[in-house]
C-alpha positions, 0 to 999 in steps of 0.5 A: 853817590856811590856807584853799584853798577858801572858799565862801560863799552857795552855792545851785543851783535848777534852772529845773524849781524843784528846789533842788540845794543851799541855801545854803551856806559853806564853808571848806577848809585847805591839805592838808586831806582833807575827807569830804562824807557823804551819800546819793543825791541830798544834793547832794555831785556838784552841791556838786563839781561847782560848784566844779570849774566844770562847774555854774553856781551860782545864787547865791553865791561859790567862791574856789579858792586865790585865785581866783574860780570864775567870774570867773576859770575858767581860772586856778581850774580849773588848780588843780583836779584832778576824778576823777568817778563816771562813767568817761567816757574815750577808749576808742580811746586808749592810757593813756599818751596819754589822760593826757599830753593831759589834761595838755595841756589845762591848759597845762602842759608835756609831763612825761613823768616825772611821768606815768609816775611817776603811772602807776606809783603806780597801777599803769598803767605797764605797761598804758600802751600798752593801749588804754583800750576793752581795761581792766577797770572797776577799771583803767579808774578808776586812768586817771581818777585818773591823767588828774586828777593829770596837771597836778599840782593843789593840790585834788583832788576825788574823787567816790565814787573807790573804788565798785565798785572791788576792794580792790587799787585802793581801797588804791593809792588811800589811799596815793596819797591820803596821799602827796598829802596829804603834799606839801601837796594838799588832798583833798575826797571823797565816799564811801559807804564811811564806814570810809575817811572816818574813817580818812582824813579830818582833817573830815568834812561831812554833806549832806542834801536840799541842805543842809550839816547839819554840819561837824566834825573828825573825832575832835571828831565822834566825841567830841561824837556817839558813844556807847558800848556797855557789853556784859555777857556773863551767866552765866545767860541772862535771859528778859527784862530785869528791871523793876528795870533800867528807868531804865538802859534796857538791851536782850537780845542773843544769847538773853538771853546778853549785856545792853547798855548804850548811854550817853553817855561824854561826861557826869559820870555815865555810869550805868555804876557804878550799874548794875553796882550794881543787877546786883549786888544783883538777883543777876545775874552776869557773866563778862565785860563790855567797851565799844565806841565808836560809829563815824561810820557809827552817828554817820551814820545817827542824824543821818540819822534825826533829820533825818527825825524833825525833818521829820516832827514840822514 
């Protein structure tokens, strides 16, 4: 895949000594939609935001399809279309005119049939002549969207794009998102909604204190980290867990209902057959049994975990 964004080196400290971002490389294909995952303050909006030109790296290069952040801002930025977290618009202005300036800021020129079709893939069109004080939270972030869109880039990045807003929005969103995707833009979002990174997202990143722990395709992360979850649902219900399970390390769900399995579906020898095995011989019967894989939310958390865990025992 041909890279559009390439990264290399990349790290921010703050004159109060805070470092933001540690180094960091990084490489993004054409049309790829890449999810950076972390919490408050992992560094995701200044990740963004150096490479969108807004934040000046203290070291360290971004090259945005074939041209050098810094060295070359005007050309690097036309390619790059940015909604924010904040929504930060003219509020005495009209849809329609806040978003065909933004397309003017980039050079481009006037296109009135571009914008109205952006703004009826969004559902502004008839609010086009509302000024932007007057629209509800949600309408207010299909406009920053649209302004983002507005001189028709190859990379778009999309900061937390879909919190607070209503479930009407957030579907727009996707499919607008599949729809760019399809005629070769290249997507970067942050979200904390990790439902929709693992259903969008070709890889995912995960950022934690500055640093970029990890980098996967998606369905290899899911492969390589998830784990899966064999449920029994038991006849009888159990008091506790009998000592002769030990090794398999089962735990009581439901009142002693349900007895659960986690284990690793990756190895030769999942423990699986054995433990039907030992059930079988301890008595133990059940009516229903099935597996459910771990999701990258799980993935998310558990890697969060250990990373605390590793600073913790350092």
């Amino acid at each position: 895949m041909q890279p559009v964004i390439s990264i290399q080196g990349l790290t921010k400290t703050y004159k109060s000594g805070l470092q933001a971002l540690k180094s960091t490389d990084l490489t993004i294909g054409k049309g790829e939609i890449f999810a950076l995952l972390g919490p408050n303050g992992a560094g995701k909006t200044t990740l963004i935001s150096i490479v969108c030109g807004i934040v000046t790296p203290s070291t360290g290069t971004v090259i945005a399809d074939g041209h050098d952040i810094q060295k070359d801002y005007r050309a690097a930025r036309s390619k790059i279309g940015l909604v924010p977290q904040e929504l930060t618009t003219d509020a005495f202005e009209t849809v329609l005119a806040t978003v065909t300036f933004s397309r003017g800021l980039f050079g481009k020129a006037p296109n009135p049939a571009h914008i109205e079709k952006t703004l009826r893939e969004l559902s502004l069109w008839e609010k086009r002549n509302d000024k932007i004080m007057t629209l509800s939270g949600g309408m207010k972030r299909r406009v920053m969207i649209a302004k983002a869109l507005s001189h028709e880039p190859d990379i778009l990045f999309l900061d937390e794009p879909t919190a607070g807003v209503d479930v009407e929005l957030r579907r727009d969103m996707w499919n607008l998102v599949r729809g760019l995707r399809d005629k070769g833009v290249t997507i970067i979002l942050t979200t904390h909604y990790i439902e929709e990174a693992e259903e969008m997202a070709d890889r995912v990143g995960v950022i934690l204190k500055g640093e970029l722990i990890l980098v996967e395709e998606t369905s290899a992360l899911m492969k390589k980290l998830g784990k899966k979850t064999l449920t029994l649902n038991l006849q009888e219900p159990l008091a506790a867990v009998p000592a002769e399970l030990a090794e398999w390390s089962p735990t009581l769900k439901a009142d002693g209902n349900e007895l659960e399995y986690v284990f690793d579906s990756n190895l030769e020898k999942t423990g699986v057959p054995s433990l039907l095995r030992k059930l079988s011989d301890l008595g133990i019967a059940f009516k229903d049994l099935h597996t459910s894989q771990s999701s990258l939310e799980d993935i998310f958390v558990s890697l969060v975990h250990q990373d605390k865990t590793d600073r913790s025992a350092a």
